[in-house]
C-alpha positions in Angstrom: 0.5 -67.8 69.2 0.7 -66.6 65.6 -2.5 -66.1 63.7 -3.7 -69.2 61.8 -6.0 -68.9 58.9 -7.8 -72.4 56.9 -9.9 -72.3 53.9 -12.8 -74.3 54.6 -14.5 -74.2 51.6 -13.4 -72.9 47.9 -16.4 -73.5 45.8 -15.6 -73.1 41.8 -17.3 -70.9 39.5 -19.9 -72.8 37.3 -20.1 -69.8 34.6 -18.5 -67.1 34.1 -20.1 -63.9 36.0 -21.3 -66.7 38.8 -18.9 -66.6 41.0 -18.6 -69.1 44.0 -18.3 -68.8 48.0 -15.1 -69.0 50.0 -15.1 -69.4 53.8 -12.4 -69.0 56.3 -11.0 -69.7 60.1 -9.1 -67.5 61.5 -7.7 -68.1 65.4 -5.6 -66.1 67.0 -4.4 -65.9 70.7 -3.4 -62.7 72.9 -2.7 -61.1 69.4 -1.0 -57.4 68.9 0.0 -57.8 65.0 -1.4 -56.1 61.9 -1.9 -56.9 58.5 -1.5 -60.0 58.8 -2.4 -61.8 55.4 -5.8 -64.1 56.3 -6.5 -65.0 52.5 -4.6 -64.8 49.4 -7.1 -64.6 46.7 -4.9 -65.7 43.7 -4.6 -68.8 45.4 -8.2 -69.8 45.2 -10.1 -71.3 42.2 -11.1 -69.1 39.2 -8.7 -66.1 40.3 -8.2 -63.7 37.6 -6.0 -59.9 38.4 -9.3 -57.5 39.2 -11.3 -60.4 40.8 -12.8 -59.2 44.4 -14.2 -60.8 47.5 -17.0 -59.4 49.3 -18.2 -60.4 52.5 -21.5 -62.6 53.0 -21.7 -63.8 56.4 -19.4 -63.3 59.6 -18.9 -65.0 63.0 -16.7 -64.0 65.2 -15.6 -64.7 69.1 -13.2 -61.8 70.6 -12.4 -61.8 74.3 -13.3 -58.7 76.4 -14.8 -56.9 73.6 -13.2 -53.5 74.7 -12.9 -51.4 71.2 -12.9 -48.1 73.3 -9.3 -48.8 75.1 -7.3 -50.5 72.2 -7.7 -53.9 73.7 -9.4 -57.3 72.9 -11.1 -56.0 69.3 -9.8 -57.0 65.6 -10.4 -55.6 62.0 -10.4 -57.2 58.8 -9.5 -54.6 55.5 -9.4 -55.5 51.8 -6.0 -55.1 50.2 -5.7 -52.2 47.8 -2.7 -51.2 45.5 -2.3 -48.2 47.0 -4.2 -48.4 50.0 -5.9 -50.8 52.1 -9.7 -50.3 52.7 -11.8 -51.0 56.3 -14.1 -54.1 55.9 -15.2 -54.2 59.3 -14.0 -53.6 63.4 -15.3 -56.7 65.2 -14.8 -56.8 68.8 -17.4 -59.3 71.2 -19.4 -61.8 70.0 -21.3 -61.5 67.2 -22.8 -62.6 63.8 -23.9 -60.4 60.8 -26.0 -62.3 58.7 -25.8 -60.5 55.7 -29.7 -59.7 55.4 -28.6 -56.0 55.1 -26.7 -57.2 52.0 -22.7 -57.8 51.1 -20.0 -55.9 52.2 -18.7 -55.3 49.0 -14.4 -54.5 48.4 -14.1 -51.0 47.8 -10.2 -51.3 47.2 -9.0 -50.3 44.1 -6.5 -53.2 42.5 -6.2 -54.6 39.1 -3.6 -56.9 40.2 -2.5 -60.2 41.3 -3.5 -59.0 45.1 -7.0 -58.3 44.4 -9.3 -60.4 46.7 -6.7 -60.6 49.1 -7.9 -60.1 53.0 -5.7 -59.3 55.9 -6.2 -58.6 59.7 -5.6 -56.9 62.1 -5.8 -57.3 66.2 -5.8 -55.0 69.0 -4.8 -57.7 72.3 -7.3 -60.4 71.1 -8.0 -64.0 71.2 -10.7 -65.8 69.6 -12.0 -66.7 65.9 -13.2 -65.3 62.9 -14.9 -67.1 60.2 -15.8 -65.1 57.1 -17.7 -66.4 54.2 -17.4 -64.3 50.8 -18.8 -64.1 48.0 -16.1 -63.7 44.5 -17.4 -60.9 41.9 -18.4 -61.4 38.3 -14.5 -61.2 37.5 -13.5 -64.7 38.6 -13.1 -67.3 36.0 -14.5 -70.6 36.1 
């Protein structure tokens, strides 16, 4: 099975500097690929080139849970423009709340790909659902 990503919710910035939430699936069965596109930030409301996601809340399902043998664990990174940067290794069950605050993007991109997530699996199955947060970039 091919990893499957929906946009559950899109929320619209009200005013400029507010910017509004985004949550994701993503499913995924037995899966060995990486970078694998999840979201595609200029597609969502308000985008504007510089605009970044960071990460509110996370739930996530993995099978095994083994992060120690390169099996059964997944990553999600945020797209940079001339590298990629590490959002988070997920492997288990789990949920981060966000009470420790945001995982804010630390990519560096100005462009059209800012905001953009992709993924990455190590043998897994399961779901992730990601709920972000866009910066005071995005437009309303």
């Amino acid at each position: 099975m091919a990893v499957a990503t929906r946009t559950l919710k899109d929320s619209v910035v009200g005013t400029e500097g507010q910017g509004g939430k985004v949550t994701i699936l993503i499913t995924f069965d037995d899966e060995t690929s990486s970078d694998n596109a999840v979201l595609d930030a200029s597609a969502l409301s308000g985008h504007a080139n510089g605009a970044k996601l960071d990460i509110l809340r996370i739930w996530w399902a993995i099978n095994n849970g083994k992060d120690d043998d390169d099996l059964n664990w997944a990553f999600l990174e945020f797209k940079g423009s001339s590298a990629d940067t590490l959002a988070i290794n997920l492997a288990g069950t789990g949920y981060y709340d966000g009470t420790a605050g945001p995982i804010t993007s630390n990519a560096t991109n100005a462009t059209a790909t800012s905001g953009d997530i992709e993924a990455s699996f190590r043998g897994a199955s399961g779901f992730i659902m990601v709920e972000f947060r866009k910066d005071e970039s995005w437009g309303s």
